[in-house]
Every structure is written in C-alpha cells, then in structure tokens.
C-alpha positions in Angstrom: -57.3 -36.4 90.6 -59.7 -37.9 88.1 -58.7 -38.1 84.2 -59.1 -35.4 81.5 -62.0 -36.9 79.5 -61.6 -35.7 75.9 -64.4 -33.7 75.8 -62.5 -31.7 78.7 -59.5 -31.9 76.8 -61.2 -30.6 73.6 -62.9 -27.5 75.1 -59.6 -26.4 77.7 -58.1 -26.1 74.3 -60.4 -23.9 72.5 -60.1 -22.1 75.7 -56.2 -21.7 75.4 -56.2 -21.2 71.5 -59.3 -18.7 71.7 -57.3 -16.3 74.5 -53.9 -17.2 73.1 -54.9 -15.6 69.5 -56.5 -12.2 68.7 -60.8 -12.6 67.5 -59.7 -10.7 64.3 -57.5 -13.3 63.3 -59.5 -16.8 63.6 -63.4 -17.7 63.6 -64.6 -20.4 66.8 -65.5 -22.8 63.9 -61.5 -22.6 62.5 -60.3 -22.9 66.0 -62.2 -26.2 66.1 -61.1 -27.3 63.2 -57.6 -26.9 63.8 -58.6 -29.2 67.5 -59.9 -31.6 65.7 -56.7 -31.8 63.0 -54.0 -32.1 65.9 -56.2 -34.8 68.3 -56.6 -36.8 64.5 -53.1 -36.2 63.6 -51.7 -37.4 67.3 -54.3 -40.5 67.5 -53.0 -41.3 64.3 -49.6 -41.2 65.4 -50.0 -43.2 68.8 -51.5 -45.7 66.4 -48.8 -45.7 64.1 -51.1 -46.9 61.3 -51.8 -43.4 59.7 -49.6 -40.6 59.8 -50.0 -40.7 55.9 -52.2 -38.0 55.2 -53.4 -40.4 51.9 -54.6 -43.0 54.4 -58.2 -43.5 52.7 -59.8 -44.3 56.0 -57.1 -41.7 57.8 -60.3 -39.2 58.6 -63.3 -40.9 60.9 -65.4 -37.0 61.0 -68.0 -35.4 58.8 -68.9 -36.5 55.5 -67.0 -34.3 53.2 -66.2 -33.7 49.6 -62.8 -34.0 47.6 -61.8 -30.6 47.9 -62.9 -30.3 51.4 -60.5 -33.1 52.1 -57.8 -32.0 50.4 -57.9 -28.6 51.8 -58.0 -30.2 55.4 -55.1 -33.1 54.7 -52.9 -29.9 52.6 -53.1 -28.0 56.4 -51.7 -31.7 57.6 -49.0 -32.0 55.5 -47.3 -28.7 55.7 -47.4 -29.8 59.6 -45.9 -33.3 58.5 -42.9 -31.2 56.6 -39.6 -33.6 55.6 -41.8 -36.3 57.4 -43.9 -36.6 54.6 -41.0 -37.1 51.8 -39.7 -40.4 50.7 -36.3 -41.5 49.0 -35.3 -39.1 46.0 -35.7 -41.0 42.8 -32.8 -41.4 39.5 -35.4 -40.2 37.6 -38.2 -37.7 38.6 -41.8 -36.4 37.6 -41.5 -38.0 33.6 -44.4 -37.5 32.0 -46.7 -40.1 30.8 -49.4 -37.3 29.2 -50.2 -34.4 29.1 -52.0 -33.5 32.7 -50.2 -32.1 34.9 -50.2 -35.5 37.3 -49.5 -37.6 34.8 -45.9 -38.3 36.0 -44.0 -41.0 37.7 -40.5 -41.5 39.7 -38.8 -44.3 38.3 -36.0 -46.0 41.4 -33.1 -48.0 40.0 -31.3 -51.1 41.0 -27.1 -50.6 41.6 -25.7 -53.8 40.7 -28.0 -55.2 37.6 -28.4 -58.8 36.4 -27.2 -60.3 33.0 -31.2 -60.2 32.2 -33.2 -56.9 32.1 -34.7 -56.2 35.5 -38.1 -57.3 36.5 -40.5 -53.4 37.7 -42.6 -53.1 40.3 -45.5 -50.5 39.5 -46.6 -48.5 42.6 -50.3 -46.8 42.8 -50.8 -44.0 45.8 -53.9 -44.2 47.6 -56.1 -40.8 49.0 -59.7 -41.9 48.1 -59.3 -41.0 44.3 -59.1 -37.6 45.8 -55.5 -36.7 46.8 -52.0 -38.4 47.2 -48.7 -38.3 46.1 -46.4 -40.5 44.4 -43.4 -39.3 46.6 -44.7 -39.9 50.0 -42.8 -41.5 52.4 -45.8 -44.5 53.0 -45.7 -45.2 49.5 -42.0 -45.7 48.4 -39.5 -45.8 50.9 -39.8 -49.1 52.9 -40.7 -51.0 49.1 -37.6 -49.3 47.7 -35.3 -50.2 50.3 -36.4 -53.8 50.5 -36.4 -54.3 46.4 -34.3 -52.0 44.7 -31.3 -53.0 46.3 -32.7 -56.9 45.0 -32.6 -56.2 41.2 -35.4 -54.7 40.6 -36.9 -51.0 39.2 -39.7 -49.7 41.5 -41.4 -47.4 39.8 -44.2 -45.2 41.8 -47.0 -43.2 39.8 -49.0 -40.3 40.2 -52.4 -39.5 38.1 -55.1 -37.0 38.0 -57.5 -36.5 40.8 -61.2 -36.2 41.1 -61.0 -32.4 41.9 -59.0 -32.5 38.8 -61.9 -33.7 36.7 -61.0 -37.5 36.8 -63.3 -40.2 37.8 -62.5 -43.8 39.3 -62.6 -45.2 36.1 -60.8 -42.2 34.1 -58.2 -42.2 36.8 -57.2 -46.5 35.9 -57.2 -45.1 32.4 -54.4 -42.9 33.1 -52.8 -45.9 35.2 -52.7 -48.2 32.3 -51.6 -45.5 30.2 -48.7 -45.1 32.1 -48.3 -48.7 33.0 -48.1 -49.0 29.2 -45.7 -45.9 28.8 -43.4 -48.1 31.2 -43.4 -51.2 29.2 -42.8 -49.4 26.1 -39.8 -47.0 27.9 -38.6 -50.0 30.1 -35.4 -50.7 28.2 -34.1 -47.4 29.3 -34.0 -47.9 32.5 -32.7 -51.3 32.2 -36.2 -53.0 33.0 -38.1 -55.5 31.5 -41.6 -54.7 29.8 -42.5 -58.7 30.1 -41.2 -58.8 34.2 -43.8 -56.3 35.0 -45.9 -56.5 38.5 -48.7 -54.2 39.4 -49.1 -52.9 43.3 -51.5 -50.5 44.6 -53.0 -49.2 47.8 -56.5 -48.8 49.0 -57.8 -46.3 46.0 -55.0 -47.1 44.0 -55.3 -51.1 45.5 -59.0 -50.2 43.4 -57.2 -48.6 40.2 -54.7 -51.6 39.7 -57.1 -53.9 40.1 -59.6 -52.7 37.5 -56.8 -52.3 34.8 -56.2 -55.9 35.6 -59.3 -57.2 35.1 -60.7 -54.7 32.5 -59.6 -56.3 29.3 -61.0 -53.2 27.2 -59.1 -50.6 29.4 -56.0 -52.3 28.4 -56.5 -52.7 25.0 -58.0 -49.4 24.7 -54.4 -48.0 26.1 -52.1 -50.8 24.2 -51.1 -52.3 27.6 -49.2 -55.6 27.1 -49.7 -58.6 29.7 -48.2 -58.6 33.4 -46.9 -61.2 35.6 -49.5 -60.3 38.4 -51.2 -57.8 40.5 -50.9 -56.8 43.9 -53.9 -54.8 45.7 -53.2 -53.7 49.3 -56.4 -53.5 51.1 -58.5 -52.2 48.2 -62.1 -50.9 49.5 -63.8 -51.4 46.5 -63.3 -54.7 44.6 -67.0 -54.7 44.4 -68.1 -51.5 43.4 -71.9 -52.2 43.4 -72.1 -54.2 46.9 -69.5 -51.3 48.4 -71.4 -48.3 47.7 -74.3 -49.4 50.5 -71.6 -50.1 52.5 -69.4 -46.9 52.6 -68.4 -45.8 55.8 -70.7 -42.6 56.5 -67.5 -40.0 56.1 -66.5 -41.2 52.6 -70.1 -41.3 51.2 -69.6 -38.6 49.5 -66.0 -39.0 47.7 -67.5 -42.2 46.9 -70.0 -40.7 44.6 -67.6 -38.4 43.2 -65.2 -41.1 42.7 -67.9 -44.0 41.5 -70.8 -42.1 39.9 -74.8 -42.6 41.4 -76.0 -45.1 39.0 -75.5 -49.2 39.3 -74.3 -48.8 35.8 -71.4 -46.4 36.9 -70.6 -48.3 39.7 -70.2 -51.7 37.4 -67.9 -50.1 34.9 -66.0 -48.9 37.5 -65.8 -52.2 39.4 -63.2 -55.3 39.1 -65.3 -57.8 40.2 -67.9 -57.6 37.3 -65.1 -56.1 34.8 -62.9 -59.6 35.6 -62.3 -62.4 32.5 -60.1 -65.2 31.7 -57.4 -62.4 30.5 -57.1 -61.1 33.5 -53.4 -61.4 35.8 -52.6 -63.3 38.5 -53.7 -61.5 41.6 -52.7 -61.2 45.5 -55.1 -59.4 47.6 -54.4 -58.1 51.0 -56.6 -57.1 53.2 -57.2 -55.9 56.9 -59.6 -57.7 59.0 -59.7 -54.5 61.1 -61.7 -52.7 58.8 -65.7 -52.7 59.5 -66.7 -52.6 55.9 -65.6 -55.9 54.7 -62.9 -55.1 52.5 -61.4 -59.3 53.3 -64.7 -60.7 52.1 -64.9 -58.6 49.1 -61.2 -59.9 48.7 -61.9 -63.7 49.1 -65.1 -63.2 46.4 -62.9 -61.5 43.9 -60.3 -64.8 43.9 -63.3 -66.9 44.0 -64.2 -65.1 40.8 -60.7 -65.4 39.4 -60.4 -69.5 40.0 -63.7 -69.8 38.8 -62.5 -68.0 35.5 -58.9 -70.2 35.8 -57.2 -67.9 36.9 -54.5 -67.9 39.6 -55.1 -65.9 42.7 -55.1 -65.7 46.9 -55.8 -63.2 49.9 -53.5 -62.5 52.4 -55.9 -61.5 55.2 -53.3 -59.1 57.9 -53.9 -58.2 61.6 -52.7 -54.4 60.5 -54.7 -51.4 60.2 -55.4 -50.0 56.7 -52.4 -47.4 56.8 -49.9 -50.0 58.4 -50.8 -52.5 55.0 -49.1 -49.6 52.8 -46.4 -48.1 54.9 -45.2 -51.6 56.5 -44.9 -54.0 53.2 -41.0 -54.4 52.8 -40.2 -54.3 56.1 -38.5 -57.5 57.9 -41.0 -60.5 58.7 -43.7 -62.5 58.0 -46.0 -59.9 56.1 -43.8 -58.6 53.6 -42.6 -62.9 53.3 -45.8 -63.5 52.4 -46.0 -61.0 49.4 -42.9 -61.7 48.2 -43.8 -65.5 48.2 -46.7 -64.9 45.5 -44.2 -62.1 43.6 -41.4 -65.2 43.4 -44.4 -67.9 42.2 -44.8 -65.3 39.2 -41.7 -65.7 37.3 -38.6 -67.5 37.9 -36.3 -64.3 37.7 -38.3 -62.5 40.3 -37.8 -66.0 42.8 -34.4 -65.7 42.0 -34.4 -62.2 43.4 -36.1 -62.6 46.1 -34.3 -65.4 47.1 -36.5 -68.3 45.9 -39.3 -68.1 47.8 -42.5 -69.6 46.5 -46.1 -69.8 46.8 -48.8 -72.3 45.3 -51.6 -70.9 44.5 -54.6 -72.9 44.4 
C-alpha cells in the first residue's frame, strides 16, 4: 500500500469535513483554513518546538497582517485550552499605565535572603502582534528553575500593533514598566539595582533596544541593569533584517518597523547601541534561515568595540524550543545562567557560583 502524500491527506479531509458538516454552515475557503490550522498545529507538536501559538516564526503560510494573525492563532488557542496556561502568579495583571496591556505578573521566591532579591524581567514574543504574559512557554519552566533560587521573576505584557503600538512604542511601554519595577521593587522584596532583562524573539527585539537606547531610558527614568538577555531576537539589525524577512512576516514587519530606513534605524539596537548600554547575552538558533546568529555575533562585535561586555550563545534548538526550554536541566539553561552569575555576585551565589568570562 503506498503512503498518503499530504496533498492526499489534505484533500480526503476537505472531503470528510465538507460531507460531515452542512453547506450553510461553513464556506470551502473556512474548511481549508481550519486544514491547514490542525496539520500546522500537529507539525508543530511532533516538532515540539512550537505549540506556543506566540512562536514568531510558529506560521510558515501566506503573508498576512496582525489582525489576520491574531484572529487565526485566537482559533489556536481556544483548541490549546489549560495547555496554554502557565503557573498562577502572587501577584497578577498590576498595572504599569494606563492601556489595557500595560500589566505584569510578578512570581515570588519562598525562602528569601538577608539581601533584597535579585528580578528577572520577562518579555513575551508574537511578532509585536500578539502574546501573552501568562503563557505556559514564557513563565513556567523560568519560574520553576529560579524562583525557588531566590529570585522574583517578573513576566510582562504591553500593547500590541493592532492596538496602535509600534516596535518602538511597544519598548517604550517595556522600559516604562521595567522602570515601574525598580521603583515598586521593595514591595515585593526585590532589588531595583539586581535587575536582569530577558526577552524572546519580538520581545528578544524590545529588551534589546531599551538596553541600548540610552534616550528610551532616560525618556522613561529607567535606572541601570546588570544585563540583558535576548532569546533568538530576529531583528537586532533592523535595517539589514527588513530585506531579509521571511516572505510570511513581511507584512507584520512593516506594521511593526515602519517603510522608511529612518523608521527602521530608530527602531533598531544595533545603530541605537553606546557605551551606556548593559551587559548583553544573545541566544540564537542556527536553525533559522534568516541569520538571526550573525546579526547576534555583529551586535557583540558592536558592544566590545564600544567596551562593553557581551557574548552569543549560538543553540542547536528551533526558535520556539529557545523560549519554552531555558530553565530546564542541562547544558543550555548552564550556559545562561553562567553569564546571569558573571553579572553580580548575589546572582552567582544563587545560582550556585557559576561563572562566565566574557571577552
């Protein structure tokens, strides 16, 4: 018997779908929609690297806007259900401002040090078009693996394109609320001055760019941070990425980055980068087709050049995996926690005293 090809695959199950449900009900074009959702969501599954519906690079069809994508990944994660949640919070959705994403969960350490904790500050990805500060990907193997350490993980949410917010408007609203943490750290039993930055893949971007834009953080009173973490950002390089986009995030990239070289350099950390900026880790997967490693490898260039410290972890994982896998047991999550402890002697101490040089 020879093997269902996908294409057979595809149409038996417009076939079954189309006599299963009655004509009044659901258009051809829906029924292929729908297909297409459940043969993404189960490849995505099989490959384990992108059951996250915020997976930036989670959708390989047509070109698409923001609200077409978040219309199609919305249908994906009412199928996802509890899936999709990650551990509850101590404190949930405080407001940073006044939008109506402008919230974060703030995760607290039981047993606390003599000294105020050190935070981690958690960015969401989704293409600066959708995500969620909640999802499982984004908190729950990071919380399990460093709360229980000493420290307060604290993941944020900000406004979206469809919600009128640029790339660069959107790391306004991250500093702001990176700055809201510092100055409301003491409540939580956190330190303002033990503060690192992490962010995936859009939010990999946004971190990034608050770090090296000294004006965005002045502009929003943000005091300094031990370093910054960017998981497999696809944009360090605003100008040379925008040539390079894969063909089904052309458009969000516009939305997200503007038309204009001028647009694309205010948005961009490599040419918003000086001497103030933090130390900076940046992960990358040398899966990806569009170069997001060398982009990686310039920016640090750009940093030692400038004296500051930095490195690139370059990972065997797809871009989903980067996110969802960092805290889990072995050499990956090592690795990160290596340039964490060569930040500040308290966070080594936590994390057991392991240490990186960073040349």
């Amino acid at each position: 018997m020879s093997p269902v090809t996908p294409k057979a695959f595809f149409s038996l199950a417009l076939y079954l779908i189309a006599v299963a449900t009655p004509a009044a009900d659901v258009s051809a074009d829906t029924v292929r929609e729908r297909i297409r959702e459940r043969i993404q969501e189960r490849h995505q599954q099989r490959n384990g690297a992108a059951t996250d519906a915020t997976d930036d690079l989670g959708d390989g069809g047509k070109d698409s806007s923001c609200a077409d994508w978040a219309r199609k990944t919305g249908r994906l994660e009412k199928l996802a259900g509890n899936r999709k949640a990650g551990p509850v919070p101590d404190f949930e959705g405080i407001a940073y401002g006044p939008e109506a994403l402008a919230k974060l969960d703030v995760f607290l350490p039981k047993a606390a040090e003599n000294e105020p904790a050190p935070i981690i500050v958690m960015v969401h990805g989704g293409g600066w078009c959708i995500g969620d500060k909640s999802n499982v990907g984004v908190t729950a193997n990071k919380v399990a693996r460093w709360v229980p350490r000493g420290f307060v993980f604290v993941s944020v949410n900000y406004p979206m394109v469809n919600d009128g917010a640029n790339a660069t408007q959107q790391a306004s609203h991250v500093a702001r609320a990176v700055a809201f943490i510092q100055a409301n750290a003491g409540k939580w039993g956190g330190d303002p001055a033990r503060l690192i930055l992490m962010g995936h893949s859009a939010g990999a971007h946004l971190v990034s760019l608050v770090s090296a834009d000294a004006r965005l953080r002045k502009a929003n009173t943000l005091r300094p941070v031990l370093g910054t973490i960017s998981l497999d950002a696809g944009a360090l390089d605003v100008v040379r990425q925008m040539p390079n986009v894969y063909p089904f995030l052309r458009t969000r990239y516009r939305e997200a980055f503007g038309s204009t070289e001028a647009e694309w350099i205010a948005a961009s950390p490599f040419h918003q980068l000086d001497r103030t900026a933090s130390a900076w880790l940046g992960v990358c997967s040398i899966a990806r087709r569009d170069d997001s490693c060398g982009q990686a490898r310039a920016y640090a260039e750009k940093s030692k050049s400038l004296g500051l410290r930095a490195a690139v972890l370059s990972e065997p994982l797809g871009h989903g995996a980067i996110n969802k896998e960092l805290g889990l047991p072995g050499r990956y999550t090592d690795d990160v926690e290596a340039f964490m402890a060569s930040l500040d002697p308290l966070v080594g101490k936590l994390l057991s005293g392991n240490s990186v040089s960073l040349q």
